[in-house]
FISEMAR-306947 format. One record per residue: residue number from 0; x negated, y, z negated of N, C-alpha, C in turn. Coordinates in steps of 0.05 Angstrom, whole numbers. Layout:
<recs>
NUM/X/Y/Z/X/Y/Z/X/Y/Z
...
</recs>
This chain:
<recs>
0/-1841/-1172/2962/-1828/-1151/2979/-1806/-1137/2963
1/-1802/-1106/2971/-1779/-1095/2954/-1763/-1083/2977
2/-1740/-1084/2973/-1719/-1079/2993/-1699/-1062/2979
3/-1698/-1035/2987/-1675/-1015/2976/-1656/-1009/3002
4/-1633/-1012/2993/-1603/-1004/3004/-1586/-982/2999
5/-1578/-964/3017/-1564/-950/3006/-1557/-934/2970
6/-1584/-927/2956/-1587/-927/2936/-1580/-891/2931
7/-1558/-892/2912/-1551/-865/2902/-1554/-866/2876
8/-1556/-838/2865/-1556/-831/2834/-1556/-805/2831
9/-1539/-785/2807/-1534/-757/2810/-1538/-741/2786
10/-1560/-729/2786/-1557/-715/2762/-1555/-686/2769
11/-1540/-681/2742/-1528/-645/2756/-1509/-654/2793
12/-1530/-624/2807/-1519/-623/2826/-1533/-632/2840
13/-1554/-646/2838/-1575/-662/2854/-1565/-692/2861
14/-1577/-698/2879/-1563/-732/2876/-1583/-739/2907
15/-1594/-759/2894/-1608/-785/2918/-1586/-794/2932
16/-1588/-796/2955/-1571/-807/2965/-1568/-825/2988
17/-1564/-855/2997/-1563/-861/3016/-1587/-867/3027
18/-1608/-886/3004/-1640/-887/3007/-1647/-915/3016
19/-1656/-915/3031/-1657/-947/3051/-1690/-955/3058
20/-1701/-966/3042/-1729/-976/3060/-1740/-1009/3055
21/-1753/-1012/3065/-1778/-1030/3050/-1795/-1037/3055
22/-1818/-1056/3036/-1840/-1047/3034/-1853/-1077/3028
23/-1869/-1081/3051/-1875/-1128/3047/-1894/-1121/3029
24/-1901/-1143/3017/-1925/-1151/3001/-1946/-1142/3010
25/-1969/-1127/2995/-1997/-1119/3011/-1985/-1087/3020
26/-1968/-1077/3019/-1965/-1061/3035/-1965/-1030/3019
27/-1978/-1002/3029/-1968/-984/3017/-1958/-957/3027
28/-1928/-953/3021/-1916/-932/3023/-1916/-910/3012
29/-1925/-890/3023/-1928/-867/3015/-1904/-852/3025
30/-1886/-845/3004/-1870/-819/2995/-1873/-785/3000
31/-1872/-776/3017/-1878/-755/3013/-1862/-728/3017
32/-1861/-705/3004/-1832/-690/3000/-1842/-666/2989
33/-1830/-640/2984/-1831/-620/2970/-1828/-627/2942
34/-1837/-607/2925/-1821/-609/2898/-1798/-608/2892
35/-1785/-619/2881/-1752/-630/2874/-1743/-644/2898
36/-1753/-662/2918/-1737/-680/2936/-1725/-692/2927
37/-1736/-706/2896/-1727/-733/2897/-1745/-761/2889
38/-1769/-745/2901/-1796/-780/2898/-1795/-784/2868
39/-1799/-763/2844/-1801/-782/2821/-1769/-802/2812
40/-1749/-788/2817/-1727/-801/2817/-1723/-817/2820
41/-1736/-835/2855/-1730/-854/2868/-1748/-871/2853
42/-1763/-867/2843/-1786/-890/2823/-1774/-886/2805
43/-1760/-875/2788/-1749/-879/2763/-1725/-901/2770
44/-1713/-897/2794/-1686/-917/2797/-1707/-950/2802
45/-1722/-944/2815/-1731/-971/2824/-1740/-988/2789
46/-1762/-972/2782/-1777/-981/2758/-1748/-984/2730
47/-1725/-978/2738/-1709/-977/2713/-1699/-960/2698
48/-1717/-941/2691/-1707/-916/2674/-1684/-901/2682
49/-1681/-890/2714/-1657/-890/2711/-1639/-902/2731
50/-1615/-903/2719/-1589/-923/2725/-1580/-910/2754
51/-1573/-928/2775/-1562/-924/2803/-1535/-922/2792
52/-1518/-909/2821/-1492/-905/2821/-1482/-925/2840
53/-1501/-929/2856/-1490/-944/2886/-1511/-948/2897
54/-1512/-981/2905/-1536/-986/2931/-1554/-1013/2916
55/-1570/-1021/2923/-1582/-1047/2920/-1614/-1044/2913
56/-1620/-1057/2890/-1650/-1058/2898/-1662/-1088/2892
57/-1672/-1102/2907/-1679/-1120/2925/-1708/-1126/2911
58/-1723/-1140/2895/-1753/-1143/2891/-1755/-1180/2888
59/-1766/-1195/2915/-1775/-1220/2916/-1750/-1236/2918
60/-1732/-1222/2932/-1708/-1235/2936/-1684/-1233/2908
61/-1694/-1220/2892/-1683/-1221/2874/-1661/-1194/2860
62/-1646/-1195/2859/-1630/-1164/2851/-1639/-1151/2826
63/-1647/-1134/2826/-1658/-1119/2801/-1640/-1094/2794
64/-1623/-1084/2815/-1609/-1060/2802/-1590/-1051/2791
65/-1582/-1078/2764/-1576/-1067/2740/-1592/-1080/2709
66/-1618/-1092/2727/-1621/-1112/2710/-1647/-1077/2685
67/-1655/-1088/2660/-1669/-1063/2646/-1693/-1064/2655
68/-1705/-1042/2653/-1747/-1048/2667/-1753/-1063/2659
69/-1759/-1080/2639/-1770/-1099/2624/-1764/-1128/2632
70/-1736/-1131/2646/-1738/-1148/2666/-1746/-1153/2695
71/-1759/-1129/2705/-1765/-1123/2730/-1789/-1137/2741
72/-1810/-1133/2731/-1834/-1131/2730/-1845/-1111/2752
73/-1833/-1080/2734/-1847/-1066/2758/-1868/-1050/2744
74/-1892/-1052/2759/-1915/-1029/2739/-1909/-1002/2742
75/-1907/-985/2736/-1909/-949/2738/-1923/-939/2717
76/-1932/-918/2748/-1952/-904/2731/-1946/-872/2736
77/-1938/-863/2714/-1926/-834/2722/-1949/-812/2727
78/-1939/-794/2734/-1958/-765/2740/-1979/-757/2718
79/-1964/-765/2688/-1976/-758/2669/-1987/-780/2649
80/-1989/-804/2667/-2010/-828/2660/-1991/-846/2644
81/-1984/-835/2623/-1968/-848/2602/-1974/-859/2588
82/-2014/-862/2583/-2024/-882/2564/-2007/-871/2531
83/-2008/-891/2517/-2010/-888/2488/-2024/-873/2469
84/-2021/-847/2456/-2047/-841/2446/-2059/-846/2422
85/-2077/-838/2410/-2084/-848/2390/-2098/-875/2392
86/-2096/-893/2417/-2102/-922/2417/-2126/-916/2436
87/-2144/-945/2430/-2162/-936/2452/-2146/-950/2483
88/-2179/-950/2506/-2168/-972/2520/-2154/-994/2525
89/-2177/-1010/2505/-2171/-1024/2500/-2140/-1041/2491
90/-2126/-1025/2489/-2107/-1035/2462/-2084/-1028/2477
91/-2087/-1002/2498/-2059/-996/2516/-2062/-1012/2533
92/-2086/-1022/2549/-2088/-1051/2568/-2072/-1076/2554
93/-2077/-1087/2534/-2069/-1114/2522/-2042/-1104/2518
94/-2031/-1082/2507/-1997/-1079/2508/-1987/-1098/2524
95/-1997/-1083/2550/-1986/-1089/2570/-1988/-1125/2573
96/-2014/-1134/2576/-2022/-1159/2589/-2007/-1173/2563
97/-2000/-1182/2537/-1986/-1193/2521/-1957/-1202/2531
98/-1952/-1177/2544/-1922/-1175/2554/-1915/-1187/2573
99/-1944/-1197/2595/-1938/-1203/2632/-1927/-1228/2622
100/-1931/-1243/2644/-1921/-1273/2651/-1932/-1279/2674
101/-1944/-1293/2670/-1970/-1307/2683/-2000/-1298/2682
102/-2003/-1273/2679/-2023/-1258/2682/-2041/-1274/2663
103/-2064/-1280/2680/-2093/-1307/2663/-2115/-1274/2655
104/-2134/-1282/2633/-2146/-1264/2618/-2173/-1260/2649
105/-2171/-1282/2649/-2191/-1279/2678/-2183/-1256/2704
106/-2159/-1253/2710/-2140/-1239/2727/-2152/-1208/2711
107/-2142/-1212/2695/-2155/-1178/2672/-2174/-1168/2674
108/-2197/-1195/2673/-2218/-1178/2669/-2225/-1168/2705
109/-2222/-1186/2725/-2223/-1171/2747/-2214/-1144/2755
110/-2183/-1142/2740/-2167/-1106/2742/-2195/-1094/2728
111/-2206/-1095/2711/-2218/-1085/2696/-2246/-1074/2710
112/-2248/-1098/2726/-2282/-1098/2745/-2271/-1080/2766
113/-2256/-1082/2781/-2243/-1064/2802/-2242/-1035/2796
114/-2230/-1033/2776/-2228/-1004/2771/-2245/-990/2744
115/-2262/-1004/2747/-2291/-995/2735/-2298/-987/2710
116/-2275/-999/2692/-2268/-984/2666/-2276/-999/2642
117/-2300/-1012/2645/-2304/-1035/2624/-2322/-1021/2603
118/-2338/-1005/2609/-2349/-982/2595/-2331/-973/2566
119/-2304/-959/2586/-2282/-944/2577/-2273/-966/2557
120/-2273/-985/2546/-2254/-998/2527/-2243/-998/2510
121/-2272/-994/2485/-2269/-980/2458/-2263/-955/2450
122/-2259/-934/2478/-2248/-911/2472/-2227/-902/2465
123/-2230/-885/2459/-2196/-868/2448/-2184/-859/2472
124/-2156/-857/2488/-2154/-847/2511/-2148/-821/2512
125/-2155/-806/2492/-2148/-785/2486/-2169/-762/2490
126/-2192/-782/2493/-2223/-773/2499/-2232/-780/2529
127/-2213/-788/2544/-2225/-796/2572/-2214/-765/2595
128/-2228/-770/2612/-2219/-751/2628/-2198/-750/2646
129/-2190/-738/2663/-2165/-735/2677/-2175/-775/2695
130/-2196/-766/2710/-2202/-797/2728/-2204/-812/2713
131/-2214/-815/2695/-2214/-837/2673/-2182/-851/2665
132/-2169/-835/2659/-2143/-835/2647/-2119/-851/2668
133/-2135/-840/2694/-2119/-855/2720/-2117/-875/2718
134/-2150/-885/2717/-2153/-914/2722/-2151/-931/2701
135/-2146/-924/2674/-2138/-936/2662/-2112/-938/2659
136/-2088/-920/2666/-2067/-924/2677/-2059/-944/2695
137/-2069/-940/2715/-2069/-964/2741/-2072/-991/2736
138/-2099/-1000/2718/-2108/-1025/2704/-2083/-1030/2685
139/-2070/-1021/2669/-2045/-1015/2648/-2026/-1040/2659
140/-2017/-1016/2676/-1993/-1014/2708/-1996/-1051/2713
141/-2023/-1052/2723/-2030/-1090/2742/-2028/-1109/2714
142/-2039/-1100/2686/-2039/-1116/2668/-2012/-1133/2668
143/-1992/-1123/2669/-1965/-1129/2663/-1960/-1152/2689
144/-1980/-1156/2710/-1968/-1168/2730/-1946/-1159/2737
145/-1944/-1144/2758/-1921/-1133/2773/-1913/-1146/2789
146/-1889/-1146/2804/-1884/-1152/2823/-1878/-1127/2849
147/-1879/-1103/2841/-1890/-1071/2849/-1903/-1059/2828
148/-1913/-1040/2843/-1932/-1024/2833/-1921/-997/2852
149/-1924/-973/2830/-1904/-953/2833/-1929/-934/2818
150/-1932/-914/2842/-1949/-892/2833/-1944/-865/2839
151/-1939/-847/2809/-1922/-820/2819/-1944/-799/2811
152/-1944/-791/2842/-1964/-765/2846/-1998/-771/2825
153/-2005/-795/2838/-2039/-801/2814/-2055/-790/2822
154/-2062/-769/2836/-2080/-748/2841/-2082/-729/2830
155/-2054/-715/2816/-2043/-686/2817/-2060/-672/2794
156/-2061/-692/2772/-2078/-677/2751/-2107/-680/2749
157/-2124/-686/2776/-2152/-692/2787/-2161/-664/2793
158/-2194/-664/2782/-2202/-635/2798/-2202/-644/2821
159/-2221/-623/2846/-2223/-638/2860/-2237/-656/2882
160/-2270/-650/2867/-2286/-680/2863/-2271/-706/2863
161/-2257/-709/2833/-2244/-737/2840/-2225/-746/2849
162/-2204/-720/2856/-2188/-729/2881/-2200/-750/2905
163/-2223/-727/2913/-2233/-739/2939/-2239/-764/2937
164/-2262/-768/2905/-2268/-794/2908/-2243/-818/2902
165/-2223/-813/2887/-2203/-834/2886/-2191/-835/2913
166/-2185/-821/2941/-2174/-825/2960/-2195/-838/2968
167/-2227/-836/2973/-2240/-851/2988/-2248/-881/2980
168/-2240/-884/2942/-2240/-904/2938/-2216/-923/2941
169/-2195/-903/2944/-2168/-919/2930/-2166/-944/2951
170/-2169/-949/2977/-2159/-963/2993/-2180/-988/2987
171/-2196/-988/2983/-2216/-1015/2976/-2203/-1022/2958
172/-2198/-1004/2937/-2193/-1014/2904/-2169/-1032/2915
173/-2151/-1021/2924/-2125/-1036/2919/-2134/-1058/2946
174/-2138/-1054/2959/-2148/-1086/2985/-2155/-1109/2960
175/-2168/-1097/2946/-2185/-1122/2927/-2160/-1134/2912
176/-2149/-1108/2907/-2117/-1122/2882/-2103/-1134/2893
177/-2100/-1130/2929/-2079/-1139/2938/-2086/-1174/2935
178/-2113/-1172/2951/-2129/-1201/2945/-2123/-1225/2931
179/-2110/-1205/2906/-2107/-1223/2875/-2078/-1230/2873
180/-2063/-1194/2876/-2031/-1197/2862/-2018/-1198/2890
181/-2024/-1189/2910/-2012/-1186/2933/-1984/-1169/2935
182/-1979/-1156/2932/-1958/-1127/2908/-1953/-1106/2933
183/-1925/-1104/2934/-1917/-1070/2948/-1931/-1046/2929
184/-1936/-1026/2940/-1939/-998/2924/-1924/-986/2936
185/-1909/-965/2925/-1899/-949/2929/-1907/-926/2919
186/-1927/-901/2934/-1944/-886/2922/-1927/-852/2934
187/-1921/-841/2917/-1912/-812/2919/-1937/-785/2920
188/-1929/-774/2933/-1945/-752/2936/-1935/-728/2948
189/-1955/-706/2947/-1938/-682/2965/-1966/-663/2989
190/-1990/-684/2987/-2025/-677/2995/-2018/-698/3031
191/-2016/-681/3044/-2018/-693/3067/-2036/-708/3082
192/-2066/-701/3077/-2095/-721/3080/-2086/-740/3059
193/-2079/-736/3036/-2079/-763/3024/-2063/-788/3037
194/-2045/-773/3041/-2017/-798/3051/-2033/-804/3076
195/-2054/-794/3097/-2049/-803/3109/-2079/-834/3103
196/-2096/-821/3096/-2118/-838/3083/-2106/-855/3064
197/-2080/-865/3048/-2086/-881/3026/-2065/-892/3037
198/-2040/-887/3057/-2020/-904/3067/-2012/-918/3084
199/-2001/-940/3093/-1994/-962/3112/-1964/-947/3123
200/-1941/-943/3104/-1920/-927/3114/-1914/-892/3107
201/-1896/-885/3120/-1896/-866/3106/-1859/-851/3103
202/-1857/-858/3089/-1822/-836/3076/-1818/-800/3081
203/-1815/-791/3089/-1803/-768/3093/-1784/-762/3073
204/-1782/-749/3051/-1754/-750/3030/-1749/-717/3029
205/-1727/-713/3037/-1711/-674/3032/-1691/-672/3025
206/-1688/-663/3000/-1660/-650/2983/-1651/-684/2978
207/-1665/-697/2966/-1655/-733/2956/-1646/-760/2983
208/-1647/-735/3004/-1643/-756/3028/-1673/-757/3044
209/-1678/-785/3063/-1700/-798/3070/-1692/-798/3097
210/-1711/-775/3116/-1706/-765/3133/-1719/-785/3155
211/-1742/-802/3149/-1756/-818/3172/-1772/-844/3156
212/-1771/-859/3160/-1785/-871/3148/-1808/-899/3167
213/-1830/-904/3180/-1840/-918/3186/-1872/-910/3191
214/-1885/-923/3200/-1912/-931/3202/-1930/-903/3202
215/-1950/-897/3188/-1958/-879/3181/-1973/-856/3200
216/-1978/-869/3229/-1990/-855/3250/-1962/-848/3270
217/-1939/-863/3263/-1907/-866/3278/-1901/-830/3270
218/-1894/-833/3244/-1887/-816/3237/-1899/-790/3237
219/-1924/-783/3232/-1946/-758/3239/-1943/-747/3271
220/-1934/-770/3290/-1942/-761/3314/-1924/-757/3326
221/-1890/-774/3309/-1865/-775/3324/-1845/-757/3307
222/-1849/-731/3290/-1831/-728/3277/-1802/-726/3291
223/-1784/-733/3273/-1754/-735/3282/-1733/-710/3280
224/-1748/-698/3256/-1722/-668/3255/-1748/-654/3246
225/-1729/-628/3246/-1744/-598/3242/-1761/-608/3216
226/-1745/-610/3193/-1760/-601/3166/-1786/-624/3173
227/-1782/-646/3175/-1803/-662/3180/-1830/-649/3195
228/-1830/-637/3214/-1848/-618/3238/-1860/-600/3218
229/-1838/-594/3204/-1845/-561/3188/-1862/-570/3158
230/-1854/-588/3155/-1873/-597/3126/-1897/-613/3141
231/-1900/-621/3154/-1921/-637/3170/-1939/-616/3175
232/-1933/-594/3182/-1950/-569/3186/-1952/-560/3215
233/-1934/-570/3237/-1928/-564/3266/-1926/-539/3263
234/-1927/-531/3287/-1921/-510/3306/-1888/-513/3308
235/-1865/-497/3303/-1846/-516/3309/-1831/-482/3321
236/-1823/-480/3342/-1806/-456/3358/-1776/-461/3365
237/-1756/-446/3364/-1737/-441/3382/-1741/-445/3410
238/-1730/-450/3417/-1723/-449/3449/-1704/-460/3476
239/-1705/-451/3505/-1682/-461/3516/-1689/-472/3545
240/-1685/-492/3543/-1696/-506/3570/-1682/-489/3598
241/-1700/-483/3612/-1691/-462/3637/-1699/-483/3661
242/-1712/-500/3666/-1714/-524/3689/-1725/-545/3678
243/-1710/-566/3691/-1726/-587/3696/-1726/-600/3724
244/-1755/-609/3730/-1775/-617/3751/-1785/-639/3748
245/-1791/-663/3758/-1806/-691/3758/-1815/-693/3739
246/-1798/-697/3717/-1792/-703/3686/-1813/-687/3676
247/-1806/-658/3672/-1822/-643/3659/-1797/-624/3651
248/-1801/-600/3620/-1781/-586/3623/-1798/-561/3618
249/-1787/-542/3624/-1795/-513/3626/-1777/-497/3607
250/-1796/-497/3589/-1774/-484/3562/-1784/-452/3556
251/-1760/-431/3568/-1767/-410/3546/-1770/-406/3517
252/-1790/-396/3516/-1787/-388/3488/-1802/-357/3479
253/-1784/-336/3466/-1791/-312/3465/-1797/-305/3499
254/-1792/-305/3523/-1806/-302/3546/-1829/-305/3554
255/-1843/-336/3538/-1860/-348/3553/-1857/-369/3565
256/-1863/-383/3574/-1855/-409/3583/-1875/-433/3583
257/-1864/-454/3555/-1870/-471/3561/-1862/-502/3573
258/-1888/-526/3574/-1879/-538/3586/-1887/-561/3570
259/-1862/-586/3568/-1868/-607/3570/-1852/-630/3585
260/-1872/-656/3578/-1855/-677/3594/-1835/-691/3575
261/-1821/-699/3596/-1785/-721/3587/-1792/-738/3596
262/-1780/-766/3583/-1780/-789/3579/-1759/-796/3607
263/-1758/-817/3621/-1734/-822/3633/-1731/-803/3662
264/-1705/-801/3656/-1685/-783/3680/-1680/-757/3679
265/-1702/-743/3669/-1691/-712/3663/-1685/-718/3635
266/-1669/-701/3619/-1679/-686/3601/-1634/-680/3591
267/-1616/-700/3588/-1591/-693/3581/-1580/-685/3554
268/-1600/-677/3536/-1592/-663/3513/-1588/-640/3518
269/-1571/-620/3499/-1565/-598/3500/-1602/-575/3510
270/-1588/-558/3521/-1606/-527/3531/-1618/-519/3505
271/-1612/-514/3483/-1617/-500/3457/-1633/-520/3450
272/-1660/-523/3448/-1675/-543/3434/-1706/-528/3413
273/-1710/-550/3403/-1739/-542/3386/-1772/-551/3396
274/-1780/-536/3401/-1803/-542/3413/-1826/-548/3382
275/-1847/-580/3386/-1860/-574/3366/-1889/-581/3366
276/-1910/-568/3366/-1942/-579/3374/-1951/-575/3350
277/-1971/-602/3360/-1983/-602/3324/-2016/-579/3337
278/-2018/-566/3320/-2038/-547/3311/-2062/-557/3327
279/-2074/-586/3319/-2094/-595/3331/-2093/-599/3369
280/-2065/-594/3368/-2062/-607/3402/-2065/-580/3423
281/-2077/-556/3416/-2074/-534/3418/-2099/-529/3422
282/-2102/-521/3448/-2146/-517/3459/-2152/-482/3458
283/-2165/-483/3455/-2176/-459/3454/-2197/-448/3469
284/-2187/-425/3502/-2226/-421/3505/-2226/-382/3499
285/-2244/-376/3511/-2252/-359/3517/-2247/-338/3527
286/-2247/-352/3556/-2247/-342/3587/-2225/-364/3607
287/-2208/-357/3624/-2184/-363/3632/-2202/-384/3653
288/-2231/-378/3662/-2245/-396/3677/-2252/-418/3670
289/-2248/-425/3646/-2261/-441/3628/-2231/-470/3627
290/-2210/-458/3624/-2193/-477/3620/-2183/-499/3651
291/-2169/-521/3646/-2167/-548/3648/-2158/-543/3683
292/-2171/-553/3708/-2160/-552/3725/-2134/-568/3734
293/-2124/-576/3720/-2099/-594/3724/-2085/-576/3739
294/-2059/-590/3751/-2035/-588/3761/-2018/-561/3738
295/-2014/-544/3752/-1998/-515/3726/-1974/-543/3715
296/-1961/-556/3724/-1942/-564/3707/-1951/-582/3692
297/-1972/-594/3688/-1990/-608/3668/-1986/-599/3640
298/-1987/-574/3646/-2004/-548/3607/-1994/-525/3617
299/-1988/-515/3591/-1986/-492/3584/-2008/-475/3585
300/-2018/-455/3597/-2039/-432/3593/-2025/-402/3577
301/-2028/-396/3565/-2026/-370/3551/-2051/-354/3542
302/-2039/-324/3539/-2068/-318/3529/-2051/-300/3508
303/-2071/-298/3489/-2063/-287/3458/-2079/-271/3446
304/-2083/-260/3420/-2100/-251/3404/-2098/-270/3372
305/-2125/-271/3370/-2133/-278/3354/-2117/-259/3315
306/-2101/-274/3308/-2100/-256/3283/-2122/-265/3255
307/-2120/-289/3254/-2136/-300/3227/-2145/-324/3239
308/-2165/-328/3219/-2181/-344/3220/-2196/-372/3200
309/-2192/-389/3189/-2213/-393/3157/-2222/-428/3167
310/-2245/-431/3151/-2257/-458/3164/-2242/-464/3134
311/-2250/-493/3140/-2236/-512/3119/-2261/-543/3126
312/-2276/-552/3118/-2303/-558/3127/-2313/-565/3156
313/-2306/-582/3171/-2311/-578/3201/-2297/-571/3215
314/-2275/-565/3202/-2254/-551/3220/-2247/-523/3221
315/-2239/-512/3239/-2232/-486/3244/-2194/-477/3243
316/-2181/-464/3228/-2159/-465/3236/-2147/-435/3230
317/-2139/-433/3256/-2139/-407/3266/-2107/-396/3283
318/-2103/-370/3273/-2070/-364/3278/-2080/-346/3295
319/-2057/-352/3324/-2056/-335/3355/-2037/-323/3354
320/-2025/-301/3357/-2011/-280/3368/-2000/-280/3396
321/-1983/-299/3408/-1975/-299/3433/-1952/-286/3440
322/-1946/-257/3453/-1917/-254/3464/-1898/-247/3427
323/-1906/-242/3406/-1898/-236/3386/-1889/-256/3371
324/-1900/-282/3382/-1898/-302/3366/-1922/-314/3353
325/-1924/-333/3331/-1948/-347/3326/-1960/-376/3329
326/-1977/-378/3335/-1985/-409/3343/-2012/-419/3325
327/-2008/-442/3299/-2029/-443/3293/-2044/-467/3304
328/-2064/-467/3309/-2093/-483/3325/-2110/-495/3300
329/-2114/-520/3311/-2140/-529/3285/-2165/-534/3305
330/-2188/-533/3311/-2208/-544/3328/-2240/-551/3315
331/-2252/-562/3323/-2271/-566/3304/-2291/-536/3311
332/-2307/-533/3286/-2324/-509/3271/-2344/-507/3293
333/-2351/-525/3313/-2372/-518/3325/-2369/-502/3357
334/-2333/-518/3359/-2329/-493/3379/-2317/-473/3382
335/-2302/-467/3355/-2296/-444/3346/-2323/-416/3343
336/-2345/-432/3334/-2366/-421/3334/-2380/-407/3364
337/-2373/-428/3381/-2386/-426/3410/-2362/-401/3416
338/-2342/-404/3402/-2326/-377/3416/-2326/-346/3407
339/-2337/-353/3388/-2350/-332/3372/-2331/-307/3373
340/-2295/-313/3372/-2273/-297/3363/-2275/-288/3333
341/-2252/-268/3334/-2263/-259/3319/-2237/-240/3316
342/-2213/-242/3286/-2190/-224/3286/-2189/-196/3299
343/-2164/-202/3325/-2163/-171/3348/-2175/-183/3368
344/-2187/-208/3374/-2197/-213/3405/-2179/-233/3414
345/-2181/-222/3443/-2162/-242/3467/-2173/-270/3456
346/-2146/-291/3467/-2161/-309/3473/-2142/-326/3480
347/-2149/-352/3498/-2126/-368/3509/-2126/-388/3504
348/-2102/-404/3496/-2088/-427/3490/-2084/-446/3511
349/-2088/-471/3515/-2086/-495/3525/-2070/-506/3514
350/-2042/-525/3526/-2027/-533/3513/-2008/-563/3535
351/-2028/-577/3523/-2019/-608/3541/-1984/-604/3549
352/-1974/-611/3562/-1953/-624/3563/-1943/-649/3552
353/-1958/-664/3555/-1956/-688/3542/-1954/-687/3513
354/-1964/-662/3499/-1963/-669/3470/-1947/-656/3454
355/-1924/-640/3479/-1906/-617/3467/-1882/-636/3459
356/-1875/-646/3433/-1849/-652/3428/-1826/-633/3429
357/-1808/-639/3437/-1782/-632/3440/-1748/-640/3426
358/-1742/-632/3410/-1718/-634/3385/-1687/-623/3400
359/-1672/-632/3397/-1648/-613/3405/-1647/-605/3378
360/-1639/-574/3385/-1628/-548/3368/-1615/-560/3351
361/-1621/-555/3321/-1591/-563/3301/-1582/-532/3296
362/-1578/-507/3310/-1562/-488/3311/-1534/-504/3316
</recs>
């Protein structure tokens, strides 16, 4: 298990700050942030390279954060692989495994069977391809026997054939490693299907601070602040609660009105709030006859125009024009098809109550 505290460090005018998580054995956290948050940083402080200012880091009960990488036993594997060149496989694997402590040749050759690189041995790594280069990175990384495993952005230089296939393989691969080493990962990224397919938690990181951090379906469905909504890919609006009714609130926004439900006793946060629906929670028909006979304070009904449109393989995701605002919709390809819209046509929006999150205003 790795346990980080309050972990700061500043270079320039940038600075991590105030970074708190952790991550049990078996388990993997996925990092995820803009460019310049912070995620390679925070693996550089963990793995050693670079030096904290303030805060704790915690690996098997043990304090590691002043001790040098080489006493850590943390594997990393950077964006840009880091093998050795000039050497083959072969030879940047045994670096490593020479160095572990405990690691049995039998343990090896399984990293080796797992990530399918036994072929790859006698080669030069200089001759392997971007996927190739991964996985022999990764195998590198476990040689050393870790006690984490630390992976920054291992997709990024994948076409993307093997993107797909390393996200569809990655979670077997590592089940099998966990099997053996039983190891936190801590895996960075900035691909939102990935994090959600290859991770157990998930980090939120903006401008070096770690805005949310827990369970990977928690966080997608519960964001906590704006930027979170807004990098998640929400729908995320202004607006000002004008009633509330048997725990429902009736929020203007631009002079439409929507609706959702409150938790509790009404609704005692400030009037000025953020309304935020995720894309997919957003129905789409036709014809105004066609939508949900529920109770009006149930859903939102609107009707809109269609501006754009583009499939993305079974899905349809498509931007509405409501009242001079925009709302984007994801729905699957077959009933987008059945609606047979088309940029400049009416069309109306369905919009649960239940699935409308609600933020107080940070105006």
């Amino acid at each position: 298990m790795i346990v980080v505290r309050n972990l700061r460090t500043c270079l320039g005018s940038f600075c991590l700050d105030n970074v708190s998580f952790d991550v049990a054995d078996g388990t993997v956290l996925i990092v995820v942030g803009p460019n310049g948050s912070g995620k390679t940083t925070l693996l550089e402080c963990i793995s050693g390279i670079r030096r904290v200012e303030s805060g704790k880091i915690v690996i098997d009960d043990i304090d590691v954060t002043y001790l040098p990488p080489e006493r850590r036993r943390v594997g990393y594997v950077p964006s840009d692989y880091g093998l050795f060149p000039g050497m083959t496989v072969e030879k940047n694997i045994l670096l490593a495994f020479r160095k572990s402590k405990g690691m049995t040749l039998e343990q090896l050759q399984r990293i080796v069977h797992l990530l399918q690189i036994g072929e790859l041995m006698g080669k030069n790594v200089e001759s392997l391809s971007s996927g190739q280069k991964q996985r022999v990175a990764i195998a590198r990384a476990l040689a050393s026997n870790p006690r984490v495993l630390l992976l920054d952005e291992p997709t990024s230089a994948l076409d993307p054939a093997t993107k797909e296939y390393f996200k569809r393989s990655f979670r077997a691969v590592i089940k099998d490693v966990f099997n053996d080493f039983n190891v936190p990962v801590i895996y960075t990224t900035h691909d939102l299907p990935e994090a959600r397919s290859v991770g157990d938690k998930l980090a939120v990181i903006n401008d070096g601070v770690i805005e949310q951090v827990g369970s990977v379906n928690e966080v997608f469905e519960n964001p906590r602040t704006r930027f979170i909504a807004e990098f998640l890919g929400y729908n995320v609006l202004e607006g000002h609660v004008i009633a509330v009714r048997d725990n429902h609130l009736f929020i203007n926004v631009k002079n439409v009105t929507l609706v959702a439900q409150c938790a509790g006793n009404g609704w005692n946060a400030p009037k000025d709030v953020i309304v935020v629906i995720k894309p997919q929670d957003i129905t789409l028909f036709s014809a105004k006859e066609q939508l949900s006979s529920h109770r009006r304070d149930e859903y939102t009904v609107l009707r809109g125009v269609v501006r754009n449109a583009h499939i993305e393989g079974s899905t349809a995701k498509v931007e509405v024009v409501v009242n001079g605002f925009s709302l984007k919709a994801e729905t699957g390809l077959d009933h987008w098809e059945r609606l047979r819209a088309k940029p400049g046509d009416g069309i109306y929006v369905q919009i649960d109550a239940f699935k409308v999150k609600v933020l107080p205003s940070t105006k």
